[in-house]
Backbone as CSV, one residue per row, in Angstrom:
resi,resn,N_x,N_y,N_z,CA_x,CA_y,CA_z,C_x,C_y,C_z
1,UNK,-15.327,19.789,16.648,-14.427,18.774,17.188,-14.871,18.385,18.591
2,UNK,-14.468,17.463,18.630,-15.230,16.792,20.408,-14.109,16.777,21.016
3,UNK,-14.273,16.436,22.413,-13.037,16.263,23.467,-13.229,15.305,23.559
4,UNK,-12.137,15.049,24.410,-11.267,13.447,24.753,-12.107,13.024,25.459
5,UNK,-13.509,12.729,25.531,-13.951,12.472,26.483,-15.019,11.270,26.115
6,UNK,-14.459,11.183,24.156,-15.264,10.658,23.300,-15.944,9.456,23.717
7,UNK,-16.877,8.671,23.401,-17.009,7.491,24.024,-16.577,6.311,23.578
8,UNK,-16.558,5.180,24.761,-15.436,4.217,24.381,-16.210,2.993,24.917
9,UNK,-16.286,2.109,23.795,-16.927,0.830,24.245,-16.425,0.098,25.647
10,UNK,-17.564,-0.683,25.967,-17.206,-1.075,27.246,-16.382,-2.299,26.855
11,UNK,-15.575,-2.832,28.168,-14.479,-4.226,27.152,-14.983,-5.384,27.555
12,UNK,-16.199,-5.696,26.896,-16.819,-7.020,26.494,-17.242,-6.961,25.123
13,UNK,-17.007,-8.194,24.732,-16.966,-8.159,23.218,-17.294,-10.014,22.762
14,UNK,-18.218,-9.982,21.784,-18.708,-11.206,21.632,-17.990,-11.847,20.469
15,UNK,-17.169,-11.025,19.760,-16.169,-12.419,19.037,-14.866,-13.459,19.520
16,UNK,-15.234,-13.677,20.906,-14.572,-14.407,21.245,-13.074,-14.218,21.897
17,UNK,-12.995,-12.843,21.699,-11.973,-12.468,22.392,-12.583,-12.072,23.979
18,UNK,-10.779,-13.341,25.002,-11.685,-13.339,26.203,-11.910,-11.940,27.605
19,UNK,-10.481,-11.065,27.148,-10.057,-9.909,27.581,-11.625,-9.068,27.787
20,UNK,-11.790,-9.011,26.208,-12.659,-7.548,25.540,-11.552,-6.543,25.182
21,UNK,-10.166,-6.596,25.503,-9.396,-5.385,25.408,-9.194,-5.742,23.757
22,UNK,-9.188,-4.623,23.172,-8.799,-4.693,21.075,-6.927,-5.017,21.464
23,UNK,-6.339,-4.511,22.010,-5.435,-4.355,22.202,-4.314,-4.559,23.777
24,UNK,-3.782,-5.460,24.310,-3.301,-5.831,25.119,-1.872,-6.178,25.392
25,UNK,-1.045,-5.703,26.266,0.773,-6.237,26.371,0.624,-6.307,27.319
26,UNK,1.943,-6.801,27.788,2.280,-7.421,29.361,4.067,-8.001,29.294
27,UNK,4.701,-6.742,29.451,5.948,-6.803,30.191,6.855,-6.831,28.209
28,UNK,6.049,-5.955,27.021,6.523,-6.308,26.251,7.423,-5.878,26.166
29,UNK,9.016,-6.452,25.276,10.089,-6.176,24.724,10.549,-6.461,23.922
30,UNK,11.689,-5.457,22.900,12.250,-6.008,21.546,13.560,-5.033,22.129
31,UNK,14.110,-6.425,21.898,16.132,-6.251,22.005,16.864,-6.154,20.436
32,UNK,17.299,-5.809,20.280,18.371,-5.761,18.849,19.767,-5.768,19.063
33,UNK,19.924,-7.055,19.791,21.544,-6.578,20.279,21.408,-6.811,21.329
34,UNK,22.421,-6.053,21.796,22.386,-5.158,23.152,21.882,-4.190,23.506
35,UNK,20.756,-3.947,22.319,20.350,-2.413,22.828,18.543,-2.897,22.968
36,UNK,17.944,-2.316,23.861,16.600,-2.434,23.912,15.672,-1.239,23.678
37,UNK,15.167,-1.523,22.288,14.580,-0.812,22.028,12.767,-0.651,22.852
38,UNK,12.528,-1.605,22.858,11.085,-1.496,23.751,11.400,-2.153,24.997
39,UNK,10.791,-1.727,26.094,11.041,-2.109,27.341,9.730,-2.165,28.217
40,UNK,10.029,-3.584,28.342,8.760,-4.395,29.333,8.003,-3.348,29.028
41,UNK,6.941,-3.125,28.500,5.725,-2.176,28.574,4.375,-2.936,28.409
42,UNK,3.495,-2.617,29.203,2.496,-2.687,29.628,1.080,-1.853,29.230
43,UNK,0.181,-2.478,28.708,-1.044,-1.542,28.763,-2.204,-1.830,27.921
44,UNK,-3.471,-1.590,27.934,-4.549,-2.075,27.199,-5.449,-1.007,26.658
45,UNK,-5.818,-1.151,25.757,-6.827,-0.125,24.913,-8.392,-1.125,24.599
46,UNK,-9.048,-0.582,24.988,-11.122,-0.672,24.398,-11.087,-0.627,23.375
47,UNK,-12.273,-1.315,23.045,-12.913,-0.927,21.694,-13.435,0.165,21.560
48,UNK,-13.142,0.569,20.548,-13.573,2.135,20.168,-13.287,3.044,21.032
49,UNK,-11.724,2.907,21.283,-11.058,3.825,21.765,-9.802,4.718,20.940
50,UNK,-9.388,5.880,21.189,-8.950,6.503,20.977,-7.779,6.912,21.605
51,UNK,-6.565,6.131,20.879,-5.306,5.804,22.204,-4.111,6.658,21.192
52,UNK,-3.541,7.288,22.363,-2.538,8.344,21.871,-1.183,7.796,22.158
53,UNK,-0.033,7.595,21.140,0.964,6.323,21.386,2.280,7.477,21.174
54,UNK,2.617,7.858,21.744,3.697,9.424,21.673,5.005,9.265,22.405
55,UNK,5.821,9.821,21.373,7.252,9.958,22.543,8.021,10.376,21.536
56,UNK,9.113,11.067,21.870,10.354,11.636,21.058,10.744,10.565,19.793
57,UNK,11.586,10.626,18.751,12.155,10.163,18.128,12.883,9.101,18.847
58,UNK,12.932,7.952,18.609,14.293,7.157,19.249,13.653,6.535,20.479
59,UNK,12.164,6.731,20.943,11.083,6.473,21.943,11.233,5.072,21.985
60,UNK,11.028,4.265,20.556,10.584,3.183,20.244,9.200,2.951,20.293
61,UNK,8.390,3.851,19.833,7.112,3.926,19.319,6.816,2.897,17.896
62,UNK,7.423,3.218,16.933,7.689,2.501,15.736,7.495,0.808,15.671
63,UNK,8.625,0.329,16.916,9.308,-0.818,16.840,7.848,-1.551,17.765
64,UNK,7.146,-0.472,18.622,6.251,-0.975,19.495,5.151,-1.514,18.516
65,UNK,4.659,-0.475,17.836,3.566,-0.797,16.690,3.839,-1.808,15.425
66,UNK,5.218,-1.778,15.358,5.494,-2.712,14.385,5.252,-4.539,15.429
67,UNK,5.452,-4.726,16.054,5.068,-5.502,16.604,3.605,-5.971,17.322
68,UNK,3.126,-4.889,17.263,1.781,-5.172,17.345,0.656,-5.316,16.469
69,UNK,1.338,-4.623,14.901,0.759,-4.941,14.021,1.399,-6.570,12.916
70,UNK,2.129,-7.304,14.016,2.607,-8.676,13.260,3.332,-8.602,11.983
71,UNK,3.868,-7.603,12.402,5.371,-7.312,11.167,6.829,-7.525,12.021
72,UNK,6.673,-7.866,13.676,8.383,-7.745,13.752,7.876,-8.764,15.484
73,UNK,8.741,-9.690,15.356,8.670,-10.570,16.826,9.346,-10.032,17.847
74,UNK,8.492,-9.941,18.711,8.758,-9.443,20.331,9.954,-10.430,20.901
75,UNK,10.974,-9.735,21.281,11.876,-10.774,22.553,11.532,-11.202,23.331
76,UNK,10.920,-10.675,24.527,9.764,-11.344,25.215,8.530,-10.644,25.638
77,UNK,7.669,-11.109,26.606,6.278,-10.494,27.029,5.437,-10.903,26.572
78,UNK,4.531,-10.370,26.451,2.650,-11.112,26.277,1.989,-9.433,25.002
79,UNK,1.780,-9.977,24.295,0.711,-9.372,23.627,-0.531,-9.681,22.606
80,UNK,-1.746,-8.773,22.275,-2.735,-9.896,21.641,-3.388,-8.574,21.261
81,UNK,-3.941,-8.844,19.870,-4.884,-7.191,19.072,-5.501,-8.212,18.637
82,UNK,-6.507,-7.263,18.701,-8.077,-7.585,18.566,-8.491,-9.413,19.007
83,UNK,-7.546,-9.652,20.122,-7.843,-11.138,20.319,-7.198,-12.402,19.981
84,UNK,-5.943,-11.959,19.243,-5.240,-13.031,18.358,-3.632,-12.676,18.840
85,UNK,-2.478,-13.569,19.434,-1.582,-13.711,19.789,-0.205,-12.725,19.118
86,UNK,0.044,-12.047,19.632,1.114,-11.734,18.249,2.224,-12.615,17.943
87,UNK,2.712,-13.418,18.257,3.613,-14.608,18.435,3.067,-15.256,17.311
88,UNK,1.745,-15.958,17.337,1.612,-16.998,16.934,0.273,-17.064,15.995
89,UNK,-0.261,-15.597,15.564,-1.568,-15.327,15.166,-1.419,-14.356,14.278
90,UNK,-0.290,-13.912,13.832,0.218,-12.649,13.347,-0.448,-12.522,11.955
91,UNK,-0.517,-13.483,11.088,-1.667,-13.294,10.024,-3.444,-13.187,10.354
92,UNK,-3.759,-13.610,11.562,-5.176,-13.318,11.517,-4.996,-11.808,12.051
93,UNK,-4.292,-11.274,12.544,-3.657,-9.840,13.731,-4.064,-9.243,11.964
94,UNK,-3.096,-9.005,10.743,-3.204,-8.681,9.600,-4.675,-8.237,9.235
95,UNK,-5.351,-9.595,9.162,-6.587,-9.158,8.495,-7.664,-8.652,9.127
96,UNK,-7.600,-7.652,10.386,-8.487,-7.882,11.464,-7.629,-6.363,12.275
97,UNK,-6.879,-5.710,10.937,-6.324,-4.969,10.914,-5.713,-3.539,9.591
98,UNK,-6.219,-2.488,10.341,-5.946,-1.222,8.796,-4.688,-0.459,9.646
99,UNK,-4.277,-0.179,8.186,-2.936,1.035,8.699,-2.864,2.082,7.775
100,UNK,-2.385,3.224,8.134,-2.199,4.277,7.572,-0.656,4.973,8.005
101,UNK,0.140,5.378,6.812,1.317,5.918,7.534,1.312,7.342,6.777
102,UNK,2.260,8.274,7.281,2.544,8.980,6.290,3.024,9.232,5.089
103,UNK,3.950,8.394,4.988,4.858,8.173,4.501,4.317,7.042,2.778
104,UNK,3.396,6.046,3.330,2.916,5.167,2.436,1.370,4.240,3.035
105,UNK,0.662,4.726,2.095,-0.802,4.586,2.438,-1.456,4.179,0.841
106,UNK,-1.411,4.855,-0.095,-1.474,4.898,-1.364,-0.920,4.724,-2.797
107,UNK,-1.464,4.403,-3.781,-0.518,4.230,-4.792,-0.347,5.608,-5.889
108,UNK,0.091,6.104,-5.998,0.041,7.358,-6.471,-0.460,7.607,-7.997
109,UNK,0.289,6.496,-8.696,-0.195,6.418,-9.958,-1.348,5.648,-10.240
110,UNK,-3.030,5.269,-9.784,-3.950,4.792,-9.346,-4.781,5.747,-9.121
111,UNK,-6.026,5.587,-9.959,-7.127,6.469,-9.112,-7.312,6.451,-8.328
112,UNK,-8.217,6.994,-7.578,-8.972,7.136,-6.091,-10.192,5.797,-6.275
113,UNK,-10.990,5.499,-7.512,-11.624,4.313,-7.245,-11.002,3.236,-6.981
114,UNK,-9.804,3.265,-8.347,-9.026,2.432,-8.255,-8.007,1.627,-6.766
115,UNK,-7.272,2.600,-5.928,-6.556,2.177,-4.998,-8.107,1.905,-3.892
116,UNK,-8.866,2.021,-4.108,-10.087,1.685,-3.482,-10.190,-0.105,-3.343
117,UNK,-10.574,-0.032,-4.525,-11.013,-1.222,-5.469,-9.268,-2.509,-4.941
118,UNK,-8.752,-1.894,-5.586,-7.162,-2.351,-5.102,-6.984,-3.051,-3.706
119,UNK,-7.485,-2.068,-2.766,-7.105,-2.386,-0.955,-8.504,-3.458,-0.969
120,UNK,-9.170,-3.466,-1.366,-10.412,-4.351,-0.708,-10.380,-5.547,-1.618
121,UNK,-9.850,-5.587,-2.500,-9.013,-6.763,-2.838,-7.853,-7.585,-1.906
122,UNK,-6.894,-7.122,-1.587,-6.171,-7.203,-0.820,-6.638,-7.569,0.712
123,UNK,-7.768,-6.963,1.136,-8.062,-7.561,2.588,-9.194,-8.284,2.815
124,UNK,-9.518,-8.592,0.999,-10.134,-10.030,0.900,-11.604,-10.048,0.897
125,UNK,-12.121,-8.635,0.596,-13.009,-8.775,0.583,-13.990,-9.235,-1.233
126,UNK,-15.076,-9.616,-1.141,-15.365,-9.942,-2.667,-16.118,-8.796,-3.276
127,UNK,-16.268,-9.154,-4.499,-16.165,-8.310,-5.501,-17.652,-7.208,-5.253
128,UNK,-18.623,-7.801,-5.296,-19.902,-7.338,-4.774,-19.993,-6.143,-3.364
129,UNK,-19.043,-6.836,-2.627,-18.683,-5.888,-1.283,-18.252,-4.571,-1.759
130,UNK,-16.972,-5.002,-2.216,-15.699,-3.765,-2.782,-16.696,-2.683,-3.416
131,UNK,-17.599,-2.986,-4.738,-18.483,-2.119,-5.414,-19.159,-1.481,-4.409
132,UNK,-19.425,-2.054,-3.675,-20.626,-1.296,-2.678,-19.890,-0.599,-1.727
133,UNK,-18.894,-0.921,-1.492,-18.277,-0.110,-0.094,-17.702,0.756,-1.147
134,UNK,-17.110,1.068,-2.310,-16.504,1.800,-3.232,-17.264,3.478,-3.470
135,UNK,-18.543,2.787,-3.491,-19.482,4.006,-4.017,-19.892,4.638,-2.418
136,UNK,-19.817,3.721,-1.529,-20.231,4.743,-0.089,-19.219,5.337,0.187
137,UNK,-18.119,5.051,0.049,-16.806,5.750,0.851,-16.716,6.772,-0.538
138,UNK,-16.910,6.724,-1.494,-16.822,8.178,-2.599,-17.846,8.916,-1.656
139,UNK,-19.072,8.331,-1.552,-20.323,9.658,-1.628,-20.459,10.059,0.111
140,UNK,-19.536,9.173,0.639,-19.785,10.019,1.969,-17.856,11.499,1.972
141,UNK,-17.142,10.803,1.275,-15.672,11.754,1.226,-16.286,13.055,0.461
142,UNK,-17.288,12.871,-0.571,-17.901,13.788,-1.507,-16.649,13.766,-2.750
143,UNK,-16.357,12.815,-2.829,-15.444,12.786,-4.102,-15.954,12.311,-5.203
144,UNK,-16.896,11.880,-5.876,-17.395,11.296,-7.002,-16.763,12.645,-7.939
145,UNK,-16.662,13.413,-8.154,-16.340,13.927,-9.571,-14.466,13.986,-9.647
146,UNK,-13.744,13.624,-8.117,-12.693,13.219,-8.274,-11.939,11.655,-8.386
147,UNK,-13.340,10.904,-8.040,-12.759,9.443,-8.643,-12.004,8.401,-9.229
148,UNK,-12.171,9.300,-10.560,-11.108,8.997,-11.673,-9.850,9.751,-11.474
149,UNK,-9.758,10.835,-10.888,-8.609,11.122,-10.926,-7.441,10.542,-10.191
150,UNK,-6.002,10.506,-10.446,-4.795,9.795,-9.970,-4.615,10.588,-8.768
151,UNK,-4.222,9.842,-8.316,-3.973,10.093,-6.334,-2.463,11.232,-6.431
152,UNK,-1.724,10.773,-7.640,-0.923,11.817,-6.912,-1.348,13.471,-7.555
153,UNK,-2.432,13.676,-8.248,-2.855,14.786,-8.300,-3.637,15.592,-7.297
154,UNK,-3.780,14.816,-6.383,-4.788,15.479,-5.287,-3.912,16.237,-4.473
155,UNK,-4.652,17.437,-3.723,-4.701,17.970,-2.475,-4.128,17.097,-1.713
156,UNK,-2.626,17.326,-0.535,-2.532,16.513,0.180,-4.058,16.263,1.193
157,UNK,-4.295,17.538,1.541,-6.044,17.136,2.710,-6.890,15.888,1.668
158,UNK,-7.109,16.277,0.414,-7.628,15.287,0.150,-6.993,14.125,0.229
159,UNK,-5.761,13.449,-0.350,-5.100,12.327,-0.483,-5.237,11.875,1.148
160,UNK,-5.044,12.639,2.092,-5.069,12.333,3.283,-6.814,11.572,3.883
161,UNK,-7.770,12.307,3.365,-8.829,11.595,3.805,-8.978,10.296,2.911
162,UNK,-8.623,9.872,1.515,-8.522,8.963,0.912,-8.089,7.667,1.509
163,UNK,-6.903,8.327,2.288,-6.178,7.076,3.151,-6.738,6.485,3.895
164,UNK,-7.355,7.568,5.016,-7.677,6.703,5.994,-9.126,6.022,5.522
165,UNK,-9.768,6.429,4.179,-10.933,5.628,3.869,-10.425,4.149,3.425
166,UNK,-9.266,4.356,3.122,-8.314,3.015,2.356,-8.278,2.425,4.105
167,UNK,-7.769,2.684,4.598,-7.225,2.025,5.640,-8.701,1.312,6.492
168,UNK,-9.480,2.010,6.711,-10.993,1.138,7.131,-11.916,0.476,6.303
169,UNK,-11.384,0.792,5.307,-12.364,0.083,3.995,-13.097,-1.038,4.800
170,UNK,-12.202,-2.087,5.225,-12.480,-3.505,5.166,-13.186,-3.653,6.583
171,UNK,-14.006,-2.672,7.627,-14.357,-2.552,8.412,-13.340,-3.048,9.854
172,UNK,-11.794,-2.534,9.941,-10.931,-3.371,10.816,-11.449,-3.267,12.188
173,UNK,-11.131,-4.178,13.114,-11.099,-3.926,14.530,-10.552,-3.016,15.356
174,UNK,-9.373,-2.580,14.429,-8.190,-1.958,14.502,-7.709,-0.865,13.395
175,UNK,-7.492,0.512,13.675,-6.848,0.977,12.325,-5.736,1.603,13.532
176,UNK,-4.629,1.397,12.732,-3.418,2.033,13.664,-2.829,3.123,12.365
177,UNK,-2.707,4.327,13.276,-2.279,5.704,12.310,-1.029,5.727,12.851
178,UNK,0.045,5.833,11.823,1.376,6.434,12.205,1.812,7.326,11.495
179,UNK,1.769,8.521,12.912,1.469,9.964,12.300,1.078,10.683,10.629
180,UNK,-0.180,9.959,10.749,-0.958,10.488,9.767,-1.133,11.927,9.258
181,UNK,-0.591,12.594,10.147,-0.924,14.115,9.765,0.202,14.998,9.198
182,UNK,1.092,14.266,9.376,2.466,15.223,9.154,2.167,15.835,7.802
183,UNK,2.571,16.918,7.290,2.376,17.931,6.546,1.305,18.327,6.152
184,UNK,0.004,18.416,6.703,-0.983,18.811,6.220,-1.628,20.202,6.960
185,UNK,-2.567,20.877,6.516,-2.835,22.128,7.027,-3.602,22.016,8.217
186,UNK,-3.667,22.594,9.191,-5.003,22.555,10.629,-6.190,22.432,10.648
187,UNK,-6.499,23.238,8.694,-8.239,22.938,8.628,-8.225,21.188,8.139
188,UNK,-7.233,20.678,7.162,-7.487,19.422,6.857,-7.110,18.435,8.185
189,UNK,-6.392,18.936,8.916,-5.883,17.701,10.425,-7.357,18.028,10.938
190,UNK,-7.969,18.905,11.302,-9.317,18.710,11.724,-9.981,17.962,11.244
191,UNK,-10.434,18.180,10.211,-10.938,17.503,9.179,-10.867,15.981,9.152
192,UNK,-9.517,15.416,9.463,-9.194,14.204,9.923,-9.432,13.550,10.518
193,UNK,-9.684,14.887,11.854,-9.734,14.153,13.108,-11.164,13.781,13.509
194,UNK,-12.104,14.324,12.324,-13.699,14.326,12.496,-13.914,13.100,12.059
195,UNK,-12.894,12.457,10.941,-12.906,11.380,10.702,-12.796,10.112,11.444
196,UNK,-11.307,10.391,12.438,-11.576,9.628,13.470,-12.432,9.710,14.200
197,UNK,-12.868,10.306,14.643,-14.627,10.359,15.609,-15.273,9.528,15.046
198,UNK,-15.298,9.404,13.617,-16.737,9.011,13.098,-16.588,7.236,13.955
199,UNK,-14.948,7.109,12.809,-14.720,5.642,13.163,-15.013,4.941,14.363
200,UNK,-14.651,6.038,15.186,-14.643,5.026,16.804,-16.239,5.335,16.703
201,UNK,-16.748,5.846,16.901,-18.281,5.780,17.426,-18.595,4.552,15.953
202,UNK,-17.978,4.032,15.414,-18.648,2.638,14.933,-17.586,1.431,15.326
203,UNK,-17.216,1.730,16.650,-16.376,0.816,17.319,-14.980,-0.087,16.965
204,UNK,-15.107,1.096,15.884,-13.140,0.519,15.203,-12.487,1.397,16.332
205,UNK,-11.162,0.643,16.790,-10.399,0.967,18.045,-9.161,1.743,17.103
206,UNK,-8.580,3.312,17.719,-7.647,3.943,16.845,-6.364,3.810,17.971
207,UNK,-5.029,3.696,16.985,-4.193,3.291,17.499,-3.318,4.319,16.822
208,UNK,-2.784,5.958,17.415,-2.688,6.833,16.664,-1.283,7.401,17.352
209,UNK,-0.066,7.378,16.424,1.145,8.064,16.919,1.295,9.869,16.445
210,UNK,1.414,10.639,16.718,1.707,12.041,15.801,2.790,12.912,17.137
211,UNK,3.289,13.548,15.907,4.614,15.308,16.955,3.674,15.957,16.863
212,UNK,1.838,16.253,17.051,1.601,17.332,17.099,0.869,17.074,18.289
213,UNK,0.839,18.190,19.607,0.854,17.631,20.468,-0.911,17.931,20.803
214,UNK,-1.342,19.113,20.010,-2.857,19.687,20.266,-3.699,18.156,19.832
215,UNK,-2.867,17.450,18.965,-3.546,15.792,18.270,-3.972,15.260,19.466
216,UNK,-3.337,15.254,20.550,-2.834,14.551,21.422,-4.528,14.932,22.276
217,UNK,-4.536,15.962,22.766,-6.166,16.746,23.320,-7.171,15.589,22.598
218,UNK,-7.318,15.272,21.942,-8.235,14.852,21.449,-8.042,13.301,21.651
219,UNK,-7.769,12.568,21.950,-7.435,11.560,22.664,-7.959,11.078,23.480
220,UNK,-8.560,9.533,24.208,-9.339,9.352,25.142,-7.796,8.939,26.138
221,UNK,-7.245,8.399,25.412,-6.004,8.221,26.935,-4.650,8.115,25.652
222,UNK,-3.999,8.761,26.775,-2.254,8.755,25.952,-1.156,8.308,26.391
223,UNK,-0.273,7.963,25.937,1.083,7.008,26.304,1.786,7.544,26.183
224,UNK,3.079,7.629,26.840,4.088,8.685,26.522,5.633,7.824,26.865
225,UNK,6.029,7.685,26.307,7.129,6.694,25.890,8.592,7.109,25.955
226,UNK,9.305,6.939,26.730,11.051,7.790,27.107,11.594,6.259,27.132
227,UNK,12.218,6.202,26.088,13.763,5.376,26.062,13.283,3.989,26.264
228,UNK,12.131,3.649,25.719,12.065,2.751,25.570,10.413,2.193,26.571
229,UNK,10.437,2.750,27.506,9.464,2.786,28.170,8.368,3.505,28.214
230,UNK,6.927,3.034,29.032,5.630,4.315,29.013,6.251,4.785,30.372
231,UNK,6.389,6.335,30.565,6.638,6.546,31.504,5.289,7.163,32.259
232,UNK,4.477,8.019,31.374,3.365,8.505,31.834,1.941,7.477,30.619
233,UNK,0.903,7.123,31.286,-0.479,6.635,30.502,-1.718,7.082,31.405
234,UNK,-2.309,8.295,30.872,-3.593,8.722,31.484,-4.632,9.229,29.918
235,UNK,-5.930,9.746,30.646,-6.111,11.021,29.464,-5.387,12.169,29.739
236,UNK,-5.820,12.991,28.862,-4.771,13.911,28.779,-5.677,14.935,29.835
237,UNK,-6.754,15.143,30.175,-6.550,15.926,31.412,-6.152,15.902,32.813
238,UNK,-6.232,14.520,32.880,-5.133,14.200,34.474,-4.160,13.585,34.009
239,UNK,-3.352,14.111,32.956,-1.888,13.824,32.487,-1.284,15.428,32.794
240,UNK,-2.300,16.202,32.153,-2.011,17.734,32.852,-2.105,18.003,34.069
241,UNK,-3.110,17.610,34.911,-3.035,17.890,36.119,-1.716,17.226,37.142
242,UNK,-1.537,15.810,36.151,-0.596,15.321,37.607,1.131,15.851,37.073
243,UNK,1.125,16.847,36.067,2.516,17.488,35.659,2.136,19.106,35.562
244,UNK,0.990,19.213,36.400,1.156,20.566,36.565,1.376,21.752,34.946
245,UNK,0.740,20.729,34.256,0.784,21.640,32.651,-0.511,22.112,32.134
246,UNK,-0.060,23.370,31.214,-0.845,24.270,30.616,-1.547,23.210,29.301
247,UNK,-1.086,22.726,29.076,-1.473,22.127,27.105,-0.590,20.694,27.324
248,UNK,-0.711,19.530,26.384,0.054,18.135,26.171,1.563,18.854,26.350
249,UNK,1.403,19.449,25.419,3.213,19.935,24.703,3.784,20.465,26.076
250,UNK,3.467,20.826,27.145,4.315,20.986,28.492,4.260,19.867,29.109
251,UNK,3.773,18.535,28.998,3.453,17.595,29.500,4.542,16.589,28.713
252,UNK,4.165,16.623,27.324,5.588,15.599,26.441,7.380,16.566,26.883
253,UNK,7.521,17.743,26.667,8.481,18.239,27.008,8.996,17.794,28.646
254,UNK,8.433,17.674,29.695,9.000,17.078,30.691,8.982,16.166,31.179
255,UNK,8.638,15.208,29.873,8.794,13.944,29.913,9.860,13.642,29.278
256,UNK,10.153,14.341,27.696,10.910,14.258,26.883,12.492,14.843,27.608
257,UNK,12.542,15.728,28.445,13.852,16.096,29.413,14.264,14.892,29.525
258,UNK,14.290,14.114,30.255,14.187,13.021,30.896,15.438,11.740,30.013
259,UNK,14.885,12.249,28.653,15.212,10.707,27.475,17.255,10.796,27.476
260,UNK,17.005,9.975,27.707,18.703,9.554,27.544,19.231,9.464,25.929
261,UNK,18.513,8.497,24.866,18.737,8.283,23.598,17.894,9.119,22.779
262,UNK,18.291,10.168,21.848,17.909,11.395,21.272,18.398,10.650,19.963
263,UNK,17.366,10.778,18.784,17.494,10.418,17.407,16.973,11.238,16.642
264,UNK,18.075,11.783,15.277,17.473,13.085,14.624,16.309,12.492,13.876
């Protein structure tokens, strides 16, 4: 496993995006009511970076990413992934974009070629591509003799690396993980996380929420989110140093003191 120290493209970038940042806000917010769930927040992520998006339950982590992935309109502020408006660009934001959740990533009743074959349909790629990216993403996972088999028979570690091969298939600018790891064992979250390495060193930018806080170490810079706001954004070793902590998890805990709105 590598440290946070991974490398991170510089932010110039020749498709036309004028930043270079994959990812950019400025003073964003989402109200529901009277209640504000995201608050003015601020901040930019590189290409082929490795950005840690963290905070308690009830943070508004969720509502942040859902809006940045052009599923939910901002009340106000400025934001733009991989170069395209979220306001007003939210379908090119889509295709120019992978996700992975825990929760739903896969189709269960579907092989492993199959939900392959399936997603690269879906993000448009043609038929000739799909075959070819089909058989590299088997023979680099080492799954060819599990292929045929249905997704919900697998190993969660396996179903788990499946995903995130689903989720980059289509080579995104962007793959945003929301908390990808939850229930899986330490040798397969490693395992994962070798995965993310690979990605960013081919300059897909990771956009990664998880409760586990050692996830967090591995991170080129992290966000830490109380009630709506980033209250702390460094890497995580002068996130430790400037809170005086042993590990992340003493670092989210006295941040997490702090939160006014607690959600089970």
């Amino acid at each position: 496993m590598k440290s946070s120290d991974n490398h991170i493209t510089s932010s110039s970038d020749s498709t036309g995006n004028p930043s270079g940042f994959m990812i950019e806000t400025g003073n964003l917010t989402k109200k529901f009511g009277d209640f504000t769930a995201v608050d003015h927040i601020s901040f930019q992520v590189s290409k082929g970076e490795i950005f840690g998006f963290l905070g308690a339950n009830g943070a508004g982590k969720t509502t942040a990413m859902r809006m940045l992935c052009g599923l939910l309109s901002p009340t106000s502020g400025k934001g733009r992934v991989a170069g395209f408006d979220i306001y007003k660009e939210q379908d090119n934001i889509k295709r120019n974009i992978g996700y992975m959740s825990q929760r739903f990533s896969l189709y269960e009743d579907l092989t492993v070629k199959e939900n392959m074959r399936l997603f690269g349909g879906i993000y448009g790629m043609d038929n000739k591509d799909i075959k070819t990216k089909t058989a590299d993403s088997l023979q680099e996972l080492g799954l060819g003799s599990e292929q045929n088999l249905l997704v919900k028979y697998l190993p969660s570690g396996i179903k788990q690396k499946v995903a995130f091969a689903v989720s980059v298939f289509h080579s995104p600018k962007i793959v945003f993980l929301d908390e990808p790891t939850g229930g899986v064992d330490p040798i397969a979250r490693r395992k994962f996380w070798e995965m993310i390495y690979r990605a960013s060193e081919q300059g897909i930018t990771i956009f990664v929420t998880t409760h586990y806080m050692d996830e967090a170490e591995y991170c080129n810079r992290v966000s830490m989110m109380v009630d709506g706001r980033i209250d702390a954004l460094d890497s995580p070793v002068n996130l430790r140093t400037q809170f005086n902590a042993r590990n992340m998890d003493e670092v989210f805990r006295s941040l997490a003191r702090k939160a006014k709105r607690i959600f089970p």
